[in-house]
N, C-alpha and C positions, 0 to 999 in steps of 0.2 A: 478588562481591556486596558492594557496601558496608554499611561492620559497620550503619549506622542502619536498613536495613532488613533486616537477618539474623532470620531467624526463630527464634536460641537467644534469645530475649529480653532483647535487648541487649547480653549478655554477650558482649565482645570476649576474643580470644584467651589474651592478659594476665589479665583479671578472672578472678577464682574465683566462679564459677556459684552460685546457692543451691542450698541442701538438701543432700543424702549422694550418694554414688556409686550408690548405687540408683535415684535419682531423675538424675542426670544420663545415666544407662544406659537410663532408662524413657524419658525425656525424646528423646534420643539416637535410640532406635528409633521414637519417635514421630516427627522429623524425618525419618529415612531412608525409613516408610512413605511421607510425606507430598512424597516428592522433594524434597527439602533435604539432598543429601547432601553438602555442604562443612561446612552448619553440625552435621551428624552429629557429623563429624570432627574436628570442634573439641572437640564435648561430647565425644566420647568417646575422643579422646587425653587428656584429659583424665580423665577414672574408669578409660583403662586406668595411664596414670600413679600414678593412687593403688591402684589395685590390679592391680598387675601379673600375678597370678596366676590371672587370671580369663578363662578361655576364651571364656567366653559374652559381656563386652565385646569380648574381643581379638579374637574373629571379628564381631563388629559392627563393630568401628574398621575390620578388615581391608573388608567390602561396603560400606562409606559410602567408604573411600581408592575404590574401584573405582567405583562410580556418579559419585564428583566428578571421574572420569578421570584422578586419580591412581596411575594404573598400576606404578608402581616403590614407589611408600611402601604399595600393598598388595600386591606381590611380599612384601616386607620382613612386613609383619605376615600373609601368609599361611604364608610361609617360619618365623616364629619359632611359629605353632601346630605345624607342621609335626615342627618341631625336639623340642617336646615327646611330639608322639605321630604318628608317622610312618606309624601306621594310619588316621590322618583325611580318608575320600575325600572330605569335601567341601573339608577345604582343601587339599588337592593338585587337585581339582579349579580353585580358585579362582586359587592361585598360576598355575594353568595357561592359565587365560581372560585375568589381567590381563599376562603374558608375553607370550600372545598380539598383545594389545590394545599393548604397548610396544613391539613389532616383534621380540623375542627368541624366535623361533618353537620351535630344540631347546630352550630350554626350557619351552616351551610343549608339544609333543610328549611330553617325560620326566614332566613331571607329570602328562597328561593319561592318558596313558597308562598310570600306576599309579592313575590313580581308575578309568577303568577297569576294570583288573586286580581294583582291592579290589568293584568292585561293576560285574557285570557284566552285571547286569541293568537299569540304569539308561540308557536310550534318550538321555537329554539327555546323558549324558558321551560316550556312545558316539559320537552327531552333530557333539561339536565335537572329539572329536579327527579325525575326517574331515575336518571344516571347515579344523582348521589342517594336516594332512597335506596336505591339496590345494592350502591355498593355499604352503605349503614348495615344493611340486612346481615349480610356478608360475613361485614365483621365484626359483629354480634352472634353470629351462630358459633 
């Protein structure tokens, strides 16, 4: 998308966005609802930059990297929630859709299959580890 018509308002990659990391995080998931999810990603490697510590960006950066089909840079940011808390089936789940999505299918299967495991009651987890089992299967025959 060329930066003149980006809908973070104007703000190019370089530029520092106005207001606080609160407002570029609000901002941020305002875009990702609104399907803009490249310029998600810009706001919000950006407020996770300035606050690294913060889940609730780091897993917005991670579903904005995945909607803009940047599959490997949210392996990377589902993999580093991961790291912090290895109990988090949605982002084991997630790392596991965009592994998918990158063509790295075991690890697509390993993650998915511990969101699973952490919640097993969950139909939608349950469906895409199927989905990439079968398509493993596939293309292995």
């Amino acid at each position: 998308m060329p930066e003149a018509s980006c809908p973070a308002e104007g703000a190019g990659a370089r530029d520092t966005p106005s207001g606080g990391v609160y407002e570029w995080y609000r901002r941020g998931l305002e875009l990702l609802a609104d399907r803009h999810p490249d310029a998600a990603a810009i706001l919000l490697a950006r407020a996770a930059e300035a606050e690294p510590g913060s889940r609730s960006i780091r897993e917005a950066l991670a579903r904005a990297q995945y909607d803009a089909h940047r599959y490997r840079e949210a392996i990377t940011s589902f993999a580093s929630l991961i790291a912090t808390n290895p109990a988090d089936d949605y982002a084991q789940f997630g790392l596991g859709l965009a592994a998918s999505r990158a063509g790295d299918l075991a690890l697509a299967v390993e993650h998915l299959a511990l969101a699973v495991a952490m919640r097993p009651d969950s139909a939608h987890y349950a469906r895409a580890l199927r989905e990439v089992r079968a398509r493993q299967t596939r293309e292995s025959a």
